[in-house]
N, C-alpha and C positions, 0 to 999 in steps of 0.2 A: 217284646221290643219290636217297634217298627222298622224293618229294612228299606232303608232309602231305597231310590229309582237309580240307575247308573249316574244319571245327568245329575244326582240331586248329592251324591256321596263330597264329602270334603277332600277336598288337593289344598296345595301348598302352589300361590305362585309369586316367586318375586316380593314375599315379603308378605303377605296377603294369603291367608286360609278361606277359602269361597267353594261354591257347588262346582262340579266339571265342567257343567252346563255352561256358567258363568265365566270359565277361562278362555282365556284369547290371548294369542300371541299376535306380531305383527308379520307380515310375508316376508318383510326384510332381516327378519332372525336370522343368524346366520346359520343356526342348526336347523332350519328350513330352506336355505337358499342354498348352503354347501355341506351339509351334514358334519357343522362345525363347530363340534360339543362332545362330551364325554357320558359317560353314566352309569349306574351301579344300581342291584337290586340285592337287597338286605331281607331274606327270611326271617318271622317273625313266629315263634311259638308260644302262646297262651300270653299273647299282649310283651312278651318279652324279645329284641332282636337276637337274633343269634349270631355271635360273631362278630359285634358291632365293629370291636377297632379295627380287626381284620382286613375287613370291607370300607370303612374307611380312609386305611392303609392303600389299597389299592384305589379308590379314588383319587387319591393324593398324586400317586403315580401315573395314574392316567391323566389327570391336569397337568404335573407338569410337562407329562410328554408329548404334550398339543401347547405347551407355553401359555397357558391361562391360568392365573393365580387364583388362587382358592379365594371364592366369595363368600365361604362362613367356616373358617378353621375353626372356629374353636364352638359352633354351635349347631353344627352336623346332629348332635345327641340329641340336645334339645328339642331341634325342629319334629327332625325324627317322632320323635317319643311323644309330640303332641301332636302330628299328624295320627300316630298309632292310636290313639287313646278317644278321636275323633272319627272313628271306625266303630258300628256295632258287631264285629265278626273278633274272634281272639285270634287265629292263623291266618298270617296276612304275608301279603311280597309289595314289600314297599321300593316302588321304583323311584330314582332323582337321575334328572337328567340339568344337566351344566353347558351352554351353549353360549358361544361368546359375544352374544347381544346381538341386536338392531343397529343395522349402519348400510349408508348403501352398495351396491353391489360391486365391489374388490377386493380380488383375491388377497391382497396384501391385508395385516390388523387393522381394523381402525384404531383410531390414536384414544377416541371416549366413549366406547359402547361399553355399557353396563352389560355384564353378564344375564343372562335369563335363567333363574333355578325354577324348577319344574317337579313336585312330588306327588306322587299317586300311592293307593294304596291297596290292592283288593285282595279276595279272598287266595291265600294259600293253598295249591292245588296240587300233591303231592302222586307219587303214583298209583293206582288199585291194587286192591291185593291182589290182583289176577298178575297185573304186571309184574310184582313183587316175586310170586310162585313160578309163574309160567315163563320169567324173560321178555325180553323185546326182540322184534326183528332191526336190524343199521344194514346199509348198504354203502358201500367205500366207492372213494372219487381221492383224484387228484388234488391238492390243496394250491388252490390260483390265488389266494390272496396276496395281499401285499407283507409286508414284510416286519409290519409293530401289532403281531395279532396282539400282545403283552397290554396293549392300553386298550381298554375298554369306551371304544370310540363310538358314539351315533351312527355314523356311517357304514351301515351292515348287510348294505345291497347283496355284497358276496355269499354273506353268510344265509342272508334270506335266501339267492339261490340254490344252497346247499341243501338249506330245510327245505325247503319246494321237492327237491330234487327226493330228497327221503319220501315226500307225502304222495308224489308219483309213484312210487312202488310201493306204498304200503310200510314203511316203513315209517320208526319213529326219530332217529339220527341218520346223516351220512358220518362215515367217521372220514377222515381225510388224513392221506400221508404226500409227505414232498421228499420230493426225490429219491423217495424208495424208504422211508422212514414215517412211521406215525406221527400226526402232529397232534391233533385235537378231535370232537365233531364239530358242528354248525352250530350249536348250541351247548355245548358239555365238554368235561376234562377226560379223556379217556385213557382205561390202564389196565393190563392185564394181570394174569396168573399165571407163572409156567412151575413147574415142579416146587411147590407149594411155596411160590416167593413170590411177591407181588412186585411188579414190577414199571412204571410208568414214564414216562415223557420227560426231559428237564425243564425244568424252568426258565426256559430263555426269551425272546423275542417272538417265537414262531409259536409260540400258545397263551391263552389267557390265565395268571397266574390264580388258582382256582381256589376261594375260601373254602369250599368244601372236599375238594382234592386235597389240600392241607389237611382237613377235619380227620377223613378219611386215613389219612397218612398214618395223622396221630393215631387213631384208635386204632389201626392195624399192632404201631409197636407196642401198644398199650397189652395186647394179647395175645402177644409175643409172636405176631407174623413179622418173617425178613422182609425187606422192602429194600428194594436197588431204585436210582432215578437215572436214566440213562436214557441215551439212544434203543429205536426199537422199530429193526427191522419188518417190512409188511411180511417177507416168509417169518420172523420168530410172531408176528404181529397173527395171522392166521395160524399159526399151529399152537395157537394158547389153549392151556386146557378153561380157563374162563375169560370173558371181557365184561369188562364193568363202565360205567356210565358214572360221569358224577356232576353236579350242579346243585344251586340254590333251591329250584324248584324237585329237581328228581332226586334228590338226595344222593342214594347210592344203589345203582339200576342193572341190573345183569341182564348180558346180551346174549342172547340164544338163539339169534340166527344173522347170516349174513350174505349178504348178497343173493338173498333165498334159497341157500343151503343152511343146515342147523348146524350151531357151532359148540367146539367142544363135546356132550355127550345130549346136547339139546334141552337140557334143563340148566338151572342156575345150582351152580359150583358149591361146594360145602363153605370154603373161603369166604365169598360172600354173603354168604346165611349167618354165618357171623359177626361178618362186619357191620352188616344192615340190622345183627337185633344191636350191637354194639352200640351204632347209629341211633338209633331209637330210643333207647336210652339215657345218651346225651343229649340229645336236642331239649330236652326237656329241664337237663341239668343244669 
C-alpha cells in the first residue's frame, strides 16, 4: 500500500472529505481570530475508536459550555468512521475541532455564522517501551489558567506554555497544582498511589474530565485496586510512592522523576505494571 504525502492524506472539512493540502479556512474564523472553538481527539485501535460515546459525551459538554450547538449530533459516528477507514495506517488519533464560524471581527456571537468542523486523522503514537520500563521525567508549576479547564476549548496558549515549559527541562509533562492542590498536567489527567490505593483529582471545573482517566479508573476496580477521588495535597502529591500520567495518546504513563530528582523508588510502581498490562488488554477489546 502506498502512504500518502502529509499534504495528500484525507481530512474532513465542513461537509467535504479532500487532501490537507486542499483545506482552507477563512482568517475570519472565529477559531482563528479568538480561539473560539472547542475540540476532542478520539484514539483509535486496529480501525476501531475507543471510547467513542465517552468522547463524544465530552464534546457535548465542551459545546455547550462555550454556547455553540452541536453541528452533527447525531453523525459524529458516521463522520468519524469514514474519515477512519480513508487512512491507510490501523492506529490512528483522530482530531475534530468545532469553531463557531466566519463573521467579522466581534467579540459578541454572530447572529448566522455557520460553524466550521474540522477532522484529521494521523498515525497513533503511543509511548516506547523504554518510556513504559523506565518512566518519564514532569516537572511542577503553578496552574494560572483560567477557571473551565473542564471544556476542552481551542484556546490552549496556557497549556502550550506549560508543555514549553516541561520541554525546557527535559521533561516530558509539567504537572500543575492551585493553590496548594494538584490539578492536572499541560496535556494529561494526573493521579497517584499512596499505601497501595490509587488516588486522583475530582472531577470538577479545574481539570479536563479525562476518557482515559475514566478507562483507567475502571480497570483499576476491575482488579480490585481502592480508588478515592478527592482532593490532593502537593506535600501528600510528592510523597507518593508512584504518579502516573494518563491521556489518549499516553495511555497510562508512570512518572519517575520530578522536578529532577527521582520519584518514588525511581522506577515504575508495581500498581502501574498492572494497570498498563490491564490497559493493553482492553484497548484492544
Amino acid at each position: 500500500m502506498t502512504v500518502p504525502s502529509d499534504g495528500e492524506r484525507i481530512v474532513y472539512l465542513s461537509g467535504e472529505f479532500l487532501p490537507l493540502a486542499n483545506a482552507k479556512i477563512s482568517v475570519l474564523d472565529r477559531g482563528f481570530i479568538y480561539g473560539d472553538g472547542v475540540y476532542e481527539v478520539v484514539p483509535v485501535y486496529r480501525r476501531r475508536p475507543f471510547r467513542m460515546a465517552e468522547h463524544l459525551a465530552r464534546l457535548s459538554h465542551s459545546l455547550a459550555g462555550i454556547r455553540l450547538a452541536d453541528p452533527h449530533p447525531a453523525r459524529w459516528t458516521e463522520i468519524i468512521g469514514q474519515l477512519v477507514a480513508r487512512q491507510p495506517f490501523d492506529d490512528q488519533s483522530v482530531y475534530l475541532q468545532v469553531t463557531r464560524g466566519v463573521a467579522k471581527r466581534d467579540h459578541a456571537f454572530p447572529a448566522d455564522a455557520v460553524p466550521t468542523v474540522f477532522m484529521m486523522s494521523n498515525p497513533l503514537v503511543v509511548p516506547s517501551r523504554e518510556q513504559v520500563e523506565r518512566g518519564v521525567p514532569v516537572i511542577t508549576a503553578q496552574d494560572t489558567r483560567w477557571l473551565h479547564c473542564d471544556l476542552k476549548v481551542t484556546s490552549l496558549v496556557a497549556n502550550v506554555l506549560m508543555r514549553q515549559l516541561a520541554m525546557d527541562h527535559g521533561a516530558v509533562e509539567t504537572v500543575m497544582f492551585r493553590n496548594g492542590y494538584l490539578t492536572e498536567a499541560s496535556a494529561s489527567n494526573v493521579m497517584i498511589v499512596r499505601d497501595g490505593r490509587i488516588v486522583a483529582p475530582p472531577k470538577d471545573n479545574l481539570i479536563l474530565p479525562g476518557i482515559t482517566y475514566d478507562a483507567t479508573h475502571e480497570l483499576a476496580r476491575q482488579i480490585g485496586m481502592p480508588l478515592e477521588m478527592r482532593a490532593i495535597s502537593h506535600a501528600e502529591t510528592m510523597g507518593a510512592d508512584e504518579m502516573w500520567l494518563s491521556s489518549s495518546t499516553k495511555e497510562v504513563l508512570a512518572v519517575t522523576r520530578v522536578d529532577g530528582a527521582p520519584f518514588g523508588n525511581g522506577t515504575p510502581g508495581p500498581l502501574f505494571r498492572r494497570v498498563w498490562e490491564a490497559f493493553q488488554e482492553r484497548k484492544h477489546g
